[in-house]
N, C-alpha and C positions, 0 to 999 in steps of 0.2 A: 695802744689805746685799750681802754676797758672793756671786757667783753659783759653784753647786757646779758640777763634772760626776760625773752615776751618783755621787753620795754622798748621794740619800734612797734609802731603802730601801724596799721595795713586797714584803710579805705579799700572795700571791693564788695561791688553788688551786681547782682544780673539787670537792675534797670541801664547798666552804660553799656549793655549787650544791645538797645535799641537802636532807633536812630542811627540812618544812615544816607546820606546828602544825595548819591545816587548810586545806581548799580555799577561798583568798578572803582567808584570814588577813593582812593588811599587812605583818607580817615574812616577804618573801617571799626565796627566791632569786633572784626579781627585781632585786632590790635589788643585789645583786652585780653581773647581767648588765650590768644599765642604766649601771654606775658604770666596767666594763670598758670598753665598748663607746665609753664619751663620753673617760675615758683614751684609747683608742685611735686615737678620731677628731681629738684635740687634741693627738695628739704627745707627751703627756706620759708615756703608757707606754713610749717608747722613750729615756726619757732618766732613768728609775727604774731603779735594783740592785735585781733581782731577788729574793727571798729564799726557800729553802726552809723547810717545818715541821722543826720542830728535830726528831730523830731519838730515839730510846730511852726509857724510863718517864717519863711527865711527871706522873704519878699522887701518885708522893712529895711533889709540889711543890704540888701540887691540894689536898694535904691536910693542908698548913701550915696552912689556913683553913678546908679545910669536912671537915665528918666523915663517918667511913667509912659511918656510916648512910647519907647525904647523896646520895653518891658510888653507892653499890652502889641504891639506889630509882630513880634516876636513870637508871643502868646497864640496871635491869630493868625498868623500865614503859617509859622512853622509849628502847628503844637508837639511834635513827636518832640521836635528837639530842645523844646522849649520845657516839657517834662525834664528830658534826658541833662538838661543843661542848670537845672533847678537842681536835680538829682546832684549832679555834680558840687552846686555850693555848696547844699546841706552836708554832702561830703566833706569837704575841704574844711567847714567852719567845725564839726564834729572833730575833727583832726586837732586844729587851733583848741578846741574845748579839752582834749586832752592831752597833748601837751604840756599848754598852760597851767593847767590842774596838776600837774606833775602824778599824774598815773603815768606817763611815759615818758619817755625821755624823748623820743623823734618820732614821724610816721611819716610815707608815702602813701599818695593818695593816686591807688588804680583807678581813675576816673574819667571820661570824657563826655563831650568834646574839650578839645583843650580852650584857653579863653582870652591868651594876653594882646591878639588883635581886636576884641572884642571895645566898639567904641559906643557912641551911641546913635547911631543909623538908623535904625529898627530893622537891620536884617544881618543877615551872618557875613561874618568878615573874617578872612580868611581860616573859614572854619570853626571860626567862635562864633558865641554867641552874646556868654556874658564872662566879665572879667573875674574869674573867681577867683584866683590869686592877688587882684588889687581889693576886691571885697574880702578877702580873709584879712588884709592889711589893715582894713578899716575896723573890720571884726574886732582884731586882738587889743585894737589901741582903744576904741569906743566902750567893748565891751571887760577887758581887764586893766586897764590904766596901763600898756606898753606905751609909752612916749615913742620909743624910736624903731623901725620895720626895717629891715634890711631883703632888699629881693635881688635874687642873686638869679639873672636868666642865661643859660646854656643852650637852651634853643637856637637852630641854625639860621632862621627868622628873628628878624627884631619882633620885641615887644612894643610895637608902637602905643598901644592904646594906654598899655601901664603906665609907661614916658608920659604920655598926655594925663593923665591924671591926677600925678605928681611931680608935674611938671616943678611947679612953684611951693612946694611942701618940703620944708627942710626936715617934717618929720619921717620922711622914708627915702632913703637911699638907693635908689634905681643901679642897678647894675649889669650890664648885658654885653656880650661876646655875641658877634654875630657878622654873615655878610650883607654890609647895608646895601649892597647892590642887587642883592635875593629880595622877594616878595616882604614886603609893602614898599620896599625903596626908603624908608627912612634908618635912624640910627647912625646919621653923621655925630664924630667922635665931637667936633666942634658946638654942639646942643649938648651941654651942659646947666640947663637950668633957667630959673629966670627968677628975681624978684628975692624974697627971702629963700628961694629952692635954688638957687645959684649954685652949681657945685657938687648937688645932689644929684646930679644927672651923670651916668657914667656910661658912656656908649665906645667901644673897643672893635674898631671893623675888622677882618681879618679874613685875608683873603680864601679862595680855593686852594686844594689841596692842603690848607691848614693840619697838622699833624701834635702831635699831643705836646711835644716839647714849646711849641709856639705855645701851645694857650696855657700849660700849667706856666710856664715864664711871664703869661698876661695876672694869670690865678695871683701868681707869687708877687707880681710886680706894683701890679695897681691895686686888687682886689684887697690883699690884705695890709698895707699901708692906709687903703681909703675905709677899712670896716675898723680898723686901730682909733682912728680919730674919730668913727663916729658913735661908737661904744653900743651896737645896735641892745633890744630888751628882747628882739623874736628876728631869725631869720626865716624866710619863706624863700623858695625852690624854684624857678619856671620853669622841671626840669624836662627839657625836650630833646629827644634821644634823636631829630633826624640832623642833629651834629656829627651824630655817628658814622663812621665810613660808612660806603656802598647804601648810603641811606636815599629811596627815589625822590626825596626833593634836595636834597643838598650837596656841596661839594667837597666835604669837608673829610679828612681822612685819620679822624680823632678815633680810637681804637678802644674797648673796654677799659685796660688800666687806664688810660688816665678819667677818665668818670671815678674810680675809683680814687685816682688823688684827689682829683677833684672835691670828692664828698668829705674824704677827711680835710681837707683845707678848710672848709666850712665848719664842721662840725669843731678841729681846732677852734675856730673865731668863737664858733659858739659855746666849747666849752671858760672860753676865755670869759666873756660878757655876758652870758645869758643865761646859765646853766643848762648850758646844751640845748634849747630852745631849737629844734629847725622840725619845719613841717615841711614837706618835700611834694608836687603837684605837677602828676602828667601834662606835659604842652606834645610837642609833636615827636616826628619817627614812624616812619612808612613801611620800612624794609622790617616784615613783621618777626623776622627770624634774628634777624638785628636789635632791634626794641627790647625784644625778650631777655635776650644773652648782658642786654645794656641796664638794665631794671633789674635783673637781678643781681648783679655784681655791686648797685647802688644800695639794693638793701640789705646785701650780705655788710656790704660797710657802715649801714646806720647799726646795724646791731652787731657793729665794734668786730666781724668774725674777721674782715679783711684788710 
């Protein structure tokens, strides 16, 4: 694979150092420092473009998907996180803005809180708040003429809320490895869609103890025959590192390399159809020495090193 120079892009600000749900709570701003700090000892923060949060109302855009109810309870019971979690779109759609402009070729975005249980409740759901990764989706299609989204989540949690959004949208390609018996309880393999989004739904349960042979064989089996026929124009990331072994919510015993196949499977597809299009976006991963070691081996692989 091609090696880049400074063309992945790296979201990272001290506002996703705020905000934190309680004292002890595992989504911690730890999570950030720790994932800094091992970027920084491994070199690879120095050889990332940089990205600022995108600048002016990103509100408009927040609210393509969730409602003003949504939005404004959010705003008033939790404002720390409701900064911190605004902080986080501007992020994620800055990412999409560069990308798609082809200043870069990919980016991860060091961001939190993570957002793809985020529905529309008006309070945090498990751990989210707002869906930034389904709002990037809308971003890139609304805003640059991508017809088709491909979201590709590894998180050890389903994405329910993503699922419900696109449910019926044959324009985004839902795609998720997860145990649907873990937190929210949804992500039976059988909810595939509805309507003209029939099909478009792709949910892959897999159990505890899950090990990397398992899921790069789900990567290799479903994942890239179902991204072949949909010819995505942007792939987007829900990448959530508490897949990773030893991770405190999950049970999964998935090990650095294959995050590492992982990314190039993807990045394959993407250089297949997209011109390499993938914006990649923190979901979950507890075990903060874990997150770290997992994060950085993903963006050693956007920037082609591994």
């Amino acid at each position: 694979m091609a090696k880049y120079t400074n063309k992945t892009g790296l979201i990272s600000d001290s506002v996703f150092l705020q905000h934190h749900i309680a004292t002890g709570h595992p989504e911690t701003p730890k999570r950030i420092s720790y994932i800094q700090n091992t970027l920084k000892e491994s070199g690879v923060l120095q050889q990332v473009s940089k990205i600022g949060l995108k600048i002016g109302d990103v509100e408009e855009w927040i609210k393509t998907l969730h409602t003003e109810g949504h939005i404004a309870s959010i705003k008033k019971n939790t404002p720390i996180a409701h900064k911190v979690a605004i902080a986080c779109v501007r992020g994620c759609l800055a990412a999409v803005d560069r990308v798609a402009s082809k200043q870069i070729n990919n980016a991860f975005c060091l961001s939190r809180p993570p957002g793809h249980h985020a529905l529309n409740t008006g309070r945090e759901e498990g751990f989210c708040y707002y869906n930034t990764i389904a709002i990037a989706a809308r971003y890139a299609q609304k805003q640059y003429g991508f017809k088709k989204i491909l979201i590709i989540d590894w998180d050890y949690h389903h994405g329910n809320a993503t699922e419900a959004m696109f449910y019926d949208d044959p324009s985004v390609l839902y795609f998720s490895t997860h145990d649907q018996f873990a937190y929210p309880g949804t992500g039976d393999p059988a909810k595939k869609g509805i309507g003209k989004g029939l099909g478009f739904n792709i949910n892959v349960h897999l159990p505890c103890g899950t090990d990397d042979k398992k899921i790069i064989d789900v990567y290799k089996s479903i994942l890239l025959p179902a991204a072949e026929k949909f010819e995505p124009d942007m792939i987007l990331i829900s990448a959530g590192f508490d897949s990773r072994e030893e991770d405190l919510l999950g049970c999964f015993d998935i090990t650095d390399a294959a995050y590492v196949t992982m990314t190039k499977i993807v990045m394959k597809i993407a250089e297949k159809h997209c011109d390499g299009r993938v914006v990649s976006m923190l979901e979950g991963g507890y075990n903060l020495q874990g997150i770290a070691k997992a994060v950085t081996v993903h963006i050693k692989t956007l920037l082609g090193e591994v």
